[in-house]
C-alpha positions as CSV (number, residue, x, y, z in Angstrom):
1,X,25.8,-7.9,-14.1
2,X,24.5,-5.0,-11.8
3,X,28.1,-5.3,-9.7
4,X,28.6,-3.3,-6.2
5,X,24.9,-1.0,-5.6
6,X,24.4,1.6,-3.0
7,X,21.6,0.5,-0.4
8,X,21.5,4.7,0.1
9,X,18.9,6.5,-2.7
10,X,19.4,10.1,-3.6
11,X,17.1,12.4,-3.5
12,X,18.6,14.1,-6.1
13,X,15.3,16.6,-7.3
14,X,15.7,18.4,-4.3
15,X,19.4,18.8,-2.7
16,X,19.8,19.6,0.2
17,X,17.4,17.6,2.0
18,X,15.2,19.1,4.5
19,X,17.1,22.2,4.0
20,X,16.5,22.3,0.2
21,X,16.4,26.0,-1.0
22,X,15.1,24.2,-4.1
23,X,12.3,22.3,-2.9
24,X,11.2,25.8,-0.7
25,X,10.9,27.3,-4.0
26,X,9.0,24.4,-5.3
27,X,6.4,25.4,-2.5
28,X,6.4,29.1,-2.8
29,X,5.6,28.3,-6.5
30,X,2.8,25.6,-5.5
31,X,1.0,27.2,-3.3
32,X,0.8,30.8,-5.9
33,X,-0.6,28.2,-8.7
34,X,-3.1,26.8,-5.6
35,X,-3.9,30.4,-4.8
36,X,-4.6,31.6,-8.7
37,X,-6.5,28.3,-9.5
38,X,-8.8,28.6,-6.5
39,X,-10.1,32.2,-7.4
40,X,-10.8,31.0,-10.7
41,X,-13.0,28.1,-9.5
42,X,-14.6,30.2,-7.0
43,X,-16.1,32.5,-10.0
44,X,-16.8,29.6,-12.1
45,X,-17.2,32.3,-15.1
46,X,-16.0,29.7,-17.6
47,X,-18.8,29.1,-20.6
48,X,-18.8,25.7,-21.9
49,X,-18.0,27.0,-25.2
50,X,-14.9,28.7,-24.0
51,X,-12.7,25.4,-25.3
52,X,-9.2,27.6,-24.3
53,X,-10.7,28.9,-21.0
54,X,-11.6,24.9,-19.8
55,X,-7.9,23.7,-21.6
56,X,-6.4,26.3,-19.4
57,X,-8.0,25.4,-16.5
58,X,-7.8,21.4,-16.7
59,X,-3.9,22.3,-17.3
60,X,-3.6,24.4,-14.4
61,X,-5.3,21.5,-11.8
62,X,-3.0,18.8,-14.0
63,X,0.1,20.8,-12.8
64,X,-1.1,21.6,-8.9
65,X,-1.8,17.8,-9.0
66,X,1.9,16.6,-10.2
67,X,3.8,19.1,-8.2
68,X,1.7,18.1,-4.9
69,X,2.6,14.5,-5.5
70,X,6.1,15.9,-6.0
71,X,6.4,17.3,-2.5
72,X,4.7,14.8,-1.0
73,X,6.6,12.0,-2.2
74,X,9.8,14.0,-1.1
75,X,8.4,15.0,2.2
76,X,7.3,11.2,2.9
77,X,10.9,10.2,1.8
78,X,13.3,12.6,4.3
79,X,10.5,11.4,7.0
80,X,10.8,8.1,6.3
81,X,14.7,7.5,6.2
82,X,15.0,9.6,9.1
83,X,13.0,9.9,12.0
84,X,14.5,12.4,13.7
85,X,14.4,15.2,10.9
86,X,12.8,17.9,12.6
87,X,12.6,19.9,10.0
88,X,11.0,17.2,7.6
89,X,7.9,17.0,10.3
90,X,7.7,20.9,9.9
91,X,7.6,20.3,6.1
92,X,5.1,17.6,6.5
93,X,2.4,20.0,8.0
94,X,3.2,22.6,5.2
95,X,2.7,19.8,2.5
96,X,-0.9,18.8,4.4
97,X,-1.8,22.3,4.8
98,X,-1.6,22.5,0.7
99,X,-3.6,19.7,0.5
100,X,-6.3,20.3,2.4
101,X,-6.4,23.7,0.3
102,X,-6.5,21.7,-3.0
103,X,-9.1,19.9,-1.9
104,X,-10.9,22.8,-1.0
105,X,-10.3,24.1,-4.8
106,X,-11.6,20.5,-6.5
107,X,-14.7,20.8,-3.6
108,X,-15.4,24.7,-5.6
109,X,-14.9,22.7,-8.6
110,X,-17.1,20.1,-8.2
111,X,-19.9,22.4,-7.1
112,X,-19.4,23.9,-10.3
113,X,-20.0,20.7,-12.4
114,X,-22.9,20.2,-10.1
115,X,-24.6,23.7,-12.1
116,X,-23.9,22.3,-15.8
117,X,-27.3,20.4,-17.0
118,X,-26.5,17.1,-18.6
119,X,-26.5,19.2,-22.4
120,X,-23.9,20.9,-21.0
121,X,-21.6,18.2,-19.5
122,X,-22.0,16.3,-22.4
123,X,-20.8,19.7,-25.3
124,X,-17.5,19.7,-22.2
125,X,-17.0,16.1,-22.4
126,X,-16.5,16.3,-26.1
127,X,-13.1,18.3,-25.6
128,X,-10.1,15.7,-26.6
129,X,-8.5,17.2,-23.8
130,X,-11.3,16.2,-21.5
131,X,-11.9,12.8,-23.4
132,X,-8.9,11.9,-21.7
133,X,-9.8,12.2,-17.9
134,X,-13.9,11.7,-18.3
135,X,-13.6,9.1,-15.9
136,X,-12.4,10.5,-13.2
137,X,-13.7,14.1,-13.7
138,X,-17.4,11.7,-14.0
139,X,-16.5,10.3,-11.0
140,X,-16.0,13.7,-9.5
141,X,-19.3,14.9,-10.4
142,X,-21.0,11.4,-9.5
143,X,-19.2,12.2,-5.8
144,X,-19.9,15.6,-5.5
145,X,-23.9,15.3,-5.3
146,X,-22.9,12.6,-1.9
147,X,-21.4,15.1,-0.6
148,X,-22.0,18.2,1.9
149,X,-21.8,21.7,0.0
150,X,-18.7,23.2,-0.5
151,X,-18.4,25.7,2.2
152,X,-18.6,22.3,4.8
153,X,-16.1,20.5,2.8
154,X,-13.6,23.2,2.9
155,X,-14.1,23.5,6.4
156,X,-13.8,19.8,6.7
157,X,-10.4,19.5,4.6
158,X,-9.1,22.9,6.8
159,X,-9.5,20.9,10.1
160,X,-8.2,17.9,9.1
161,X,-5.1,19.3,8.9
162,X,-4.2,19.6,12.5
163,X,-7.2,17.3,13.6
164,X,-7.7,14.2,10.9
165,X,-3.8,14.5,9.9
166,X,-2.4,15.7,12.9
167,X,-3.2,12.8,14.2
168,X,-1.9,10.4,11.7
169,X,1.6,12.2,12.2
170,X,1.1,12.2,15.6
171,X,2.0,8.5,15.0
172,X,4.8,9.4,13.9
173,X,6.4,10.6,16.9
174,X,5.5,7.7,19.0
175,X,6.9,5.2,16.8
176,X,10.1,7.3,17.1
177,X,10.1,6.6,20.7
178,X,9.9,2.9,20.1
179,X,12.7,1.3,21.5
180,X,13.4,-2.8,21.6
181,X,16.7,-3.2,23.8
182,X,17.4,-7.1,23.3
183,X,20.7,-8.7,25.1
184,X,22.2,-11.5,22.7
185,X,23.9,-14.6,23.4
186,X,27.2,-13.0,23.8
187,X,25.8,-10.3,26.2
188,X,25.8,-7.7,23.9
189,X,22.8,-5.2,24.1
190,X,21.4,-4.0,21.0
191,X,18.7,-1.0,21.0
192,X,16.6,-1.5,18.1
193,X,14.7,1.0,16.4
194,X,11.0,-0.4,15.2
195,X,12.1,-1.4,11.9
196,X,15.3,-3.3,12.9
197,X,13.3,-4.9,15.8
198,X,10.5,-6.1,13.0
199,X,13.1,-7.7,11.2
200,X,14.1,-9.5,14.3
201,X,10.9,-11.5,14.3
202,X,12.0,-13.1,11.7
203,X,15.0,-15.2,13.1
204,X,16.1,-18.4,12.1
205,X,16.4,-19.1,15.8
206,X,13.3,-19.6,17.5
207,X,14.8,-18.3,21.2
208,X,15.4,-16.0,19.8
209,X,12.3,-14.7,18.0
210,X,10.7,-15.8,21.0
211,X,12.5,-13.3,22.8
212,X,12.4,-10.5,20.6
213,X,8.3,-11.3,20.2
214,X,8.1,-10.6,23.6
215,X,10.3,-7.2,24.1
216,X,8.3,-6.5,20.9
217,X,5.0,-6.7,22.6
218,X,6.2,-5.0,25.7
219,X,7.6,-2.2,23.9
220,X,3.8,-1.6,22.1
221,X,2.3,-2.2,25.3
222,X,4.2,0.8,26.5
223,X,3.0,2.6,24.2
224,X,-0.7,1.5,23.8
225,X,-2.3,4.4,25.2
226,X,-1.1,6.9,23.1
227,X,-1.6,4.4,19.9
228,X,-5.4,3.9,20.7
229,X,-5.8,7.9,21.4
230,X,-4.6,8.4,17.9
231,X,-6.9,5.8,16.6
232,X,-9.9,6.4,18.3
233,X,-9.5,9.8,17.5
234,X,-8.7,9.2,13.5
235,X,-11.6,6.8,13.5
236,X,-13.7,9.8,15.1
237,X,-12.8,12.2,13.0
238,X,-14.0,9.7,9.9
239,X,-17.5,8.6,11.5
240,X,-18.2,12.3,12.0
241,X,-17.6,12.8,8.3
242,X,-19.3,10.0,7.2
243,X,-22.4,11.0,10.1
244,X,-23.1,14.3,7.8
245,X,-22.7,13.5,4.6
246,X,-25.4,11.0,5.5
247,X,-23.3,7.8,4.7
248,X,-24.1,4.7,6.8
249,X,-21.1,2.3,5.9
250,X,-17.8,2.9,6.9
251,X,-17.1,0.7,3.6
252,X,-18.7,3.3,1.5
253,X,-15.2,5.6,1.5
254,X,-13.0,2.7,0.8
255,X,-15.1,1.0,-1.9
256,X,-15.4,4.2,-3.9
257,X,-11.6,5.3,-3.8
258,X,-10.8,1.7,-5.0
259,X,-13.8,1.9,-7.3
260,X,-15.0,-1.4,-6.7
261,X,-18.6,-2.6,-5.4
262,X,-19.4,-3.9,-2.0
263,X,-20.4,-7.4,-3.8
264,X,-17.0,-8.1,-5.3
265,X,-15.9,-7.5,-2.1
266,X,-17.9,-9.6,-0.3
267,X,-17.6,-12.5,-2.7
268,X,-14.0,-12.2,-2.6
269,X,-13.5,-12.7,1.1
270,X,-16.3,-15.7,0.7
271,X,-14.4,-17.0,-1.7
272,X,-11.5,-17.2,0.6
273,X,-12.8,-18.3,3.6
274,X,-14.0,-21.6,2.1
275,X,-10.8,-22.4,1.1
276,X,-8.6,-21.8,4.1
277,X,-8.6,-25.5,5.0
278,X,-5.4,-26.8,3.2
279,X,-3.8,-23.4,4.7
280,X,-4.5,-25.4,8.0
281,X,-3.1,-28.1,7.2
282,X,0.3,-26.1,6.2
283,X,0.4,-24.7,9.4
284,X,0.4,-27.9,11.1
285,X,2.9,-29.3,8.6
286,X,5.1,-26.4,9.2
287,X,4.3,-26.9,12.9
288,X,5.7,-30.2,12.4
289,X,8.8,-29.3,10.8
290,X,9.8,-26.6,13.2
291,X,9.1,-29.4,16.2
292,X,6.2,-27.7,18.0
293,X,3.0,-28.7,18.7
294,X,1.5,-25.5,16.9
295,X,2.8,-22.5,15.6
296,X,2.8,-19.3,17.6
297,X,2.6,-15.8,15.8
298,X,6.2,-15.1,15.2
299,X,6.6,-19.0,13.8
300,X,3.6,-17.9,10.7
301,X,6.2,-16.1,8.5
302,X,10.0,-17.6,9.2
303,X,11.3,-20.0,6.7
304,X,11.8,-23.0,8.2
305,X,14.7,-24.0,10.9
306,X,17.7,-24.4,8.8
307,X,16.7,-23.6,5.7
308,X,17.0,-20.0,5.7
309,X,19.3,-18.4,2.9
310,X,20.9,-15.0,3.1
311,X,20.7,-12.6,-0.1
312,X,23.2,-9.9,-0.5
313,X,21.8,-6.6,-1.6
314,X,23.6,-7.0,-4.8
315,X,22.1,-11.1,-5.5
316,X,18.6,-10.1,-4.2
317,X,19.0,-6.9,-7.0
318,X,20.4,-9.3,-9.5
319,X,17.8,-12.3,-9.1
320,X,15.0,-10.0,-9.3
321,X,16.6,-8.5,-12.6
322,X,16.9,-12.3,-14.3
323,X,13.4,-13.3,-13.4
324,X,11.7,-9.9,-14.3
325,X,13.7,-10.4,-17.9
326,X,11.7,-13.9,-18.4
327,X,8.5,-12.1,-18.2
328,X,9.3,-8.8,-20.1
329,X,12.3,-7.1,-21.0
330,X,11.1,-3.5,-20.3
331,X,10.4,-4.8,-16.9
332,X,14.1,-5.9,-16.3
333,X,15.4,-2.8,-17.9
334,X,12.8,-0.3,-15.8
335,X,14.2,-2.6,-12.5
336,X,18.2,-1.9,-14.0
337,X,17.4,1.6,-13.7
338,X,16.2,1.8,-10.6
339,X,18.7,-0.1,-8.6
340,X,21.9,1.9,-11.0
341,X,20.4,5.6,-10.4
342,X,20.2,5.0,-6.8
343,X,16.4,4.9,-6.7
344,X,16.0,2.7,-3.7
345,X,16.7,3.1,0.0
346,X,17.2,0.0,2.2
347,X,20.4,0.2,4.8
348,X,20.1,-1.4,7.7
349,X,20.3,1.2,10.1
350,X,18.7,3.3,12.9
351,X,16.7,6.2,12.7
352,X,14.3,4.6,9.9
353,X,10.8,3.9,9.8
354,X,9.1,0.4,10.1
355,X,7.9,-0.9,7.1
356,X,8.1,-0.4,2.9
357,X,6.6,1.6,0.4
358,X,7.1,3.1,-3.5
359,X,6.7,6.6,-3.8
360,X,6.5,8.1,-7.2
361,X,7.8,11.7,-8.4
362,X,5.4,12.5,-11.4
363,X,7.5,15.6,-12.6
364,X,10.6,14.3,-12.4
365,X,9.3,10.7,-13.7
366,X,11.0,8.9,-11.4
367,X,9.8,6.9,-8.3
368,X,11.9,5.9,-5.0
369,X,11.6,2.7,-2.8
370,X,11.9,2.7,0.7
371,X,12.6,-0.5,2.8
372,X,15.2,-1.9,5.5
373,X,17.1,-4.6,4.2
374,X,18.2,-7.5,5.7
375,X,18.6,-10.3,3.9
376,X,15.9,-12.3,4.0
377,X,13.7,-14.1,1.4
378,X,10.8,-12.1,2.5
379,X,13.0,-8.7,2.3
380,X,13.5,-10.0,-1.7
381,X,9.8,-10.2,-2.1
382,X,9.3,-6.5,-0.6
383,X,11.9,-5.8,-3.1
384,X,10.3,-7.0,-6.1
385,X,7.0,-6.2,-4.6
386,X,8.1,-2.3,-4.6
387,X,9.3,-2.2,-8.1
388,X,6.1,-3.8,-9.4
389,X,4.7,-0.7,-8.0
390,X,7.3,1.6,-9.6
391,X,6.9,-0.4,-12.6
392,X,2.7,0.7,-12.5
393,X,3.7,4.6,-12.2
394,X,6.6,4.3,-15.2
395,X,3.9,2.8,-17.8
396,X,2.0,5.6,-17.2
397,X,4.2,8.2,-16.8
398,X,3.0,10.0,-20.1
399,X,-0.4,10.1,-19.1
400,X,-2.5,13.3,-18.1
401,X,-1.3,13.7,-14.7
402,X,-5.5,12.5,-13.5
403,X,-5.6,9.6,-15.6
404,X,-2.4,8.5,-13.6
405,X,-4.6,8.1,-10.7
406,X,-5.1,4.7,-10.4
407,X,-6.7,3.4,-6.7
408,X,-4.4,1.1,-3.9
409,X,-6.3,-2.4,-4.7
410,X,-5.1,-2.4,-8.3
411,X,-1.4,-0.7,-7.3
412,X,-1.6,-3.9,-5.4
413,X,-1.6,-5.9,-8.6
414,X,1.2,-4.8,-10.0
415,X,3.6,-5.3,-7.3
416,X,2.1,-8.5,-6.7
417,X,2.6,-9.7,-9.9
418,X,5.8,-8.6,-9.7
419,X,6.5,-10.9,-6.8
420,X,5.0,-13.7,-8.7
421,X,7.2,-13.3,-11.4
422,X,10.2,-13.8,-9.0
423,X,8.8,-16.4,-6.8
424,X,7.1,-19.0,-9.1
425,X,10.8,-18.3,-11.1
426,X,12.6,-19.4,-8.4
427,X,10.6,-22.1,-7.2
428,X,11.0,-24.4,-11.3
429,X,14.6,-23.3,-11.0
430,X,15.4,-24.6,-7.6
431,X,18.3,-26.9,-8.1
432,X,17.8,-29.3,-5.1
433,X,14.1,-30.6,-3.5
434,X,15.2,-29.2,-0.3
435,X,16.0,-25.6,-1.8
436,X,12.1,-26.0,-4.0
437,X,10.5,-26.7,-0.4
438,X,11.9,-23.6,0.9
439,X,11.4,-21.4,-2.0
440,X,8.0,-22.8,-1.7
441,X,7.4,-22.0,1.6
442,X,8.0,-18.4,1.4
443,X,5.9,-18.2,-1.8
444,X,2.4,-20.0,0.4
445,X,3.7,-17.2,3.1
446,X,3.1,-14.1,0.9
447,X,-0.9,-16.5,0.7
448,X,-1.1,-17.0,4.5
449,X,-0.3,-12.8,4.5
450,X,-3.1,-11.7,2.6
451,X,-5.7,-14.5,3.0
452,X,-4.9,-14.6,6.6
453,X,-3.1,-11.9,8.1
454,X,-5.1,-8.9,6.0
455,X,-8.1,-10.9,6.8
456,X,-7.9,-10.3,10.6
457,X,-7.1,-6.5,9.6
458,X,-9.8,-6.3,7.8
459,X,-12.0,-7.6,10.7
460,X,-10.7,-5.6,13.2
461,X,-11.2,-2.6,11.6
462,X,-15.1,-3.3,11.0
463,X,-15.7,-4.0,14.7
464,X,-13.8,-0.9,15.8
465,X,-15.3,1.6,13.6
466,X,-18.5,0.0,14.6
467,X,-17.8,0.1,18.6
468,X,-16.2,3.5,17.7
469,X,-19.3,4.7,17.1
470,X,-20.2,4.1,20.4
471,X,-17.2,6.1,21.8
472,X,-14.2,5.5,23.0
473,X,-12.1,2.4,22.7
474,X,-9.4,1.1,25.2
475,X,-5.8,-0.6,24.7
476,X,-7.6,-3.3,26.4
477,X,-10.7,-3.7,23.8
478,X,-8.5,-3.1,21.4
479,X,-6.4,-5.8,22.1
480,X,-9.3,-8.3,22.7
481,X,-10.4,-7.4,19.4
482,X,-7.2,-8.1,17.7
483,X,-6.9,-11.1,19.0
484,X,-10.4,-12.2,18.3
485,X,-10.2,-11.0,15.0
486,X,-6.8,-13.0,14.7
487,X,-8.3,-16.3,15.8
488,X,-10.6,-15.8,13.4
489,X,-8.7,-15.3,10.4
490,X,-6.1,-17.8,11.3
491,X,-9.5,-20.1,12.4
492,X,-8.1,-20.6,15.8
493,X,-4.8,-22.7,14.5
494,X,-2.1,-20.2,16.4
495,X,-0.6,-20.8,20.0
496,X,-0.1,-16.9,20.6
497,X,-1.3,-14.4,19.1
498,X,0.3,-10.4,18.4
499,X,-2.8,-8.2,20.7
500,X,-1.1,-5.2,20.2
501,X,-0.4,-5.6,16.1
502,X,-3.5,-2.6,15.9
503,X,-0.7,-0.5,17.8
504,X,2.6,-1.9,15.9
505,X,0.9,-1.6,12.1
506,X,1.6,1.6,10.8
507,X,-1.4,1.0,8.1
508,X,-4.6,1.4,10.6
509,X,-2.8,5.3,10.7
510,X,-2.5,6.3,7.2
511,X,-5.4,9.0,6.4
512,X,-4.8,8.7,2.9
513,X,-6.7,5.8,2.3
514,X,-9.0,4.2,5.3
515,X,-9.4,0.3,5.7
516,X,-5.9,0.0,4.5
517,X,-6.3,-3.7,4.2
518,X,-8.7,-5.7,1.9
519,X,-6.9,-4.0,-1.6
520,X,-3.6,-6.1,-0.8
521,X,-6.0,-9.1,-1.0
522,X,-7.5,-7.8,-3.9
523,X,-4.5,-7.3,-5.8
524,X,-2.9,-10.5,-4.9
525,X,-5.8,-12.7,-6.1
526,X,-6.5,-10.0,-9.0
527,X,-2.5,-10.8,-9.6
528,X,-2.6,-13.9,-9.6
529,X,-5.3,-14.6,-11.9
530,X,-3.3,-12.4,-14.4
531,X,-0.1,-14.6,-13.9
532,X,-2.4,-17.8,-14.7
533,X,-3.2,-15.9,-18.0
534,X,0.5,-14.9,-18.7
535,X,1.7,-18.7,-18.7
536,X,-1.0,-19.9,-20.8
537,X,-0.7,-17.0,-23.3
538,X,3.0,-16.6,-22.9
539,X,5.9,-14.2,-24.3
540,X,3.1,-11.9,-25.9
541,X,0.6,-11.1,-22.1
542,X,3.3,-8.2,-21.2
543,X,2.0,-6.0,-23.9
544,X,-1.5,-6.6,-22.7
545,X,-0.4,-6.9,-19.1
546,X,0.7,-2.9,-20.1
547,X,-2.0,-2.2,-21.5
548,X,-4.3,-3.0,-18.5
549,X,-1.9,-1.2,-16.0
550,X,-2.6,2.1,-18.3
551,X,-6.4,1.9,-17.8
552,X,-5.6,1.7,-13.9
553,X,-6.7,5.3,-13.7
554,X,-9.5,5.3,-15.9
555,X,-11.7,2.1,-15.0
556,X,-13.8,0.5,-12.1
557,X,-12.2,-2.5,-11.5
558,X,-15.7,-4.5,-12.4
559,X,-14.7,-2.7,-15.9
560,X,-11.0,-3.6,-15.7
561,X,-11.4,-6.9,-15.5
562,X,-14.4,-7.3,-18.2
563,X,-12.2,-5.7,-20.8
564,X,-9.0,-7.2,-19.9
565,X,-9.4,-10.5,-19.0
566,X,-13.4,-11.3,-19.8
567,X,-14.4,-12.0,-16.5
568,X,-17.0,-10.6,-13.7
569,X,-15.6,-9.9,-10.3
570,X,-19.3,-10.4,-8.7
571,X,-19.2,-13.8,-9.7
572,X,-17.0,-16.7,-7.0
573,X,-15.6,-18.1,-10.9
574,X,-12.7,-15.6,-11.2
575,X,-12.1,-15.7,-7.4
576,X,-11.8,-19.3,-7.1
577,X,-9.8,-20.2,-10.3
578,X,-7.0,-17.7,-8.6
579,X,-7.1,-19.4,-5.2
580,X,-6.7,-22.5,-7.2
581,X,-3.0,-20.8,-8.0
582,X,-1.8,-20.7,-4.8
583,X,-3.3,-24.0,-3.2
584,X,-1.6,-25.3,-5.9
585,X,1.5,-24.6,-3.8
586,X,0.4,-25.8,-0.7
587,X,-0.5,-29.3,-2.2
588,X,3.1,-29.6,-4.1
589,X,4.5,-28.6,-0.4
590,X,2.6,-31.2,1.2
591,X,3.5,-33.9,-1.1
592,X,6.9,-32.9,-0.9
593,X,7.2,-32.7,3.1
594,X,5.7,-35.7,4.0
């Protein structure tokens, strides 16, 4: 038994905080390395034959690359548990800056591969040391001869700081000022931050839901101008990139950093949208059973009306434990860990930022989960969703530090095999049919998310970078095309719809990764054709499960999936057999609703 666990993580690799005298050092230490290893690629004096010099070299960009992850990850962390740390926004710029300066290093080194002849990149790529990251170092050089010379990327990475990224942060601050005051039943007012309001939405009671929706939408509405400055201006920054480098998709970015191909893209999302038809006929069930005539926007993702159990921190913890155990033992033991060494941050409380993530510290090996917890079935998915992800980084952990690089569609399938794990679990174990209907429920919700929800993501953000490219956007397109690209998704089956969710959603503003969307879907379906293959093969998948997650870093997914599990992701066969998985639960919670 995991007993009494703190809902607080420590952020023990650097005390102090903000204020850390340890983490400063960390930097001052960083950005020396950054400075050294960015005269060296400048000269580019190292001969091919020079085996130490190269050794010496890949070591140096291996460390610069763990010890930025490092920061960031801590960075992201103060930011994220409090919104209000001044000092952490200050630290956030600093972190950027370095960055944008390391990419500046890579864009030297890249020009540099760009002068070896193929004799020559071959005599390198015979190294052990560089066997190990060919991929990604190919992948470099593949990229480099796309892109503009080094002296314009350098520029490009230096202005991003304060334009491209400035931006994103800017973000930041205006979610801090988001405020949802909401008066309950008893007359008691309640000032919610974001993240407490968003769990709101969520309320057994559909008053009150209703009332919290529409606070919820005010309070973004209040906001709206400043949200659709910093996207129009985020999307600017990006089309002007993309204008000269000479690249005429705004896919083209996304596709490669999740190195997949435009056509298993495409017949992914085909794939889907032939099948949404028993998804409808959920949503009228559900509609049904909640006594309405259709189901608004806040109705989508609520269990149903008196069905909804409450999970203490320490049941969700355990639950997740039990389940993960019946897959693989490692997996239950990595998930111990993590919840006993304080690992994961989930208090209720104000201050915080909306939403959940998994941030990993490659130097210390250790990762951290961020999340506001509240008791829901859906707050236990996040849960095991998260420690999927931390699950990815531990399995890799002794890996050169860019082999550990793996892209966000197949991060995706971790975590979302980790939430399989729990949910199909849960669902056989149910003791009553009443408690297997719910259970059931919220497992065809996480399917409605991704084939529905990420869907209408995913089609706002194509219209908008292509309007964008026309200029400016308003709140009041914006809306219109969230809503039509949420009647589209949901094929017109919703009362109300969320127009400002492109204002609300703090993953059109990430400038990590653009189109911050489609790789959930990815990984969910990519997920759960991997669970189909665990059952049939049973006890002995997790060692091959493992054994895909390590190649993460080193593979197209087209590649992944060939060696792995046999199969071609350009083909609808793969795609279908794992929507077959999860309309598998919408027929058993048809049958057993009626």
């Amino acid at each position: 038994m995991l007993g009494t666990i703190s809902q607080r993580w420590k952020l023990e690799m650097f005390p102090g905080g903000s204020a850390s005298s340890l983490f400063k050092e960390h930097v001052t230490q960083l950005r020396g390395e950054l400075d050294q290893l960015t005269s060296k690629l400048i000269l580019k004096n190292i001969p091919v034959e020079d085996e130490q010099g190269w050794l010496t070299l890949l070591n140096s960009i291996q460390f610069i690359t763990g010890a930025l992850r490092e920061a960031d990850s801590f960075v992201s962390c103060l930011n994220a548990q409090d919104q209000n740390d001044e000092e952490a926004r200050r630290l956030t710029g600093i972190i950027k800056s370095l960055y944008a300066d390391y990419a500046s290093a890579l864009n030297y080194w890249e020009d540099w591969f760009l002068t070896l002849d193929n004799r020559e990149w071959e005599q390198l790529c015979q190294y052990d040391f560089i066997q190990a990251v060919k991929f990604p170092l190919q992948e470099r050089r593949e990229l480099a001869k796309e892109k503009l010379s080094s002296t314009m990327e350098t520029l490009i990475n230096e202005l991003a700081v304060d334009g491209y990224h400035g931006w994103g942060e800017h973000y930041n601050t205006v979610v801090r000022h988001v405020v949802v005051t909401y008066e309950d039943a008893q007359g008691i007012k309640h000032d919610w931050s974001a993240g407490q309001a968003a769990n709101q939405l969520n309320h057994s009671d559909r008053s009150v839901r209703s009332n919290v929706f529409e606070l919820w939408e005010q309070a973004w509405s209040e906001q709206a101008d400043h949200c659709a400055d910093t996207l129009n201006h985020l999307a600017g920054f990006r089309l002007g990139v993309y204008k000269r480098r000479g690249w005429g998709s705004v896919l083209k970015e996304p596709l490669a950093m999740n190195r997949m191909s435009e056509q298993t893209l495409s017949t992914m999302w085909s794939v889907i949208e032939a099948n949404k038809q028993p998804f409808i006929e959920y949503f009228r069930r559900k509609a049904n059973l909640l006594g309405v005539e259709r189901l608004s926007w806040h109705d989508v993702e609520v269990p149903l009306v008196g069905e909804q159990t409450s999970y203490s921190f320490e049941a969700a913890a355990q639950l997740i434990v039990e389940q993960f155990s019946l897959f693989s033992r490692d997996l239950a033991e990595f998930a111990t860990l993590a919840f006993q060494q304080h690992w994961i941050e989930a208090e209720d409380r104000p201050g915080k930022r909306p939403g959940g993530f998994c941030t990993s510290f490659p130097m210390s090996k250790e990762t951290r989960i961020f999340m506001t917890y509240a008791g829901t079935a859906s707050n236990v998915s996040t849960l095991a969703h998260e420690l999927g992800h931390a699950y990815h980084q531990h399995v890799m952990n002794d890996l050169p530090h860019l082999a550990q690089d793996y892209a966000m569609n197949v991060a995706e399938t971790a975590s979302t095999f980790a939430e399989l794990i729990v949910a199909d679990a849960t669902v056989r174990a149910a003791r009553t049919e009443q408690e297997r209907i719910t259970l059931l429920e919220d497992k065809i919700q996480r399917s409605v998310a991704f084939f529905m929800n990420i869907h209408a993501r995913f089609l706002f953000e194509n219209e908008f970078y292509h309007k964008r490219e026309e200029g400016l956007v308003s709140a009041k397109q914006l809306n219109e095309m969230m809503i039509r690209a949420q009647k589209e998704a949901y094929c017109n089956e919703l009362s109300e719809y969320h127009p400002h969710f492109w204002a609300a959603k703090l993953h059109f503003y990430l400038t990590d990764v653009p189109f911050y969307n489609f790789p959930y879907t990815f990984g969910y379906l990519f997920s759960a054709g991997l669970y189909a293959q665990s059952i049939a093969e049973g006890s002995g998948f997790a060692e091959k499960y493992v054994a895909l997650l390590r190649d993460t870093g080193i593979m197209t997914v087209e590649q992944l999936a060939a060696k792995h599990l046999g199969v071609d992701l350009t083909k609808p066969d793969f795609w279908q057999a794992a929507v077959d998985v999860t309309l598998e639960d919408v027929r058993l919670f048809l049958e057993l609703t009626k």
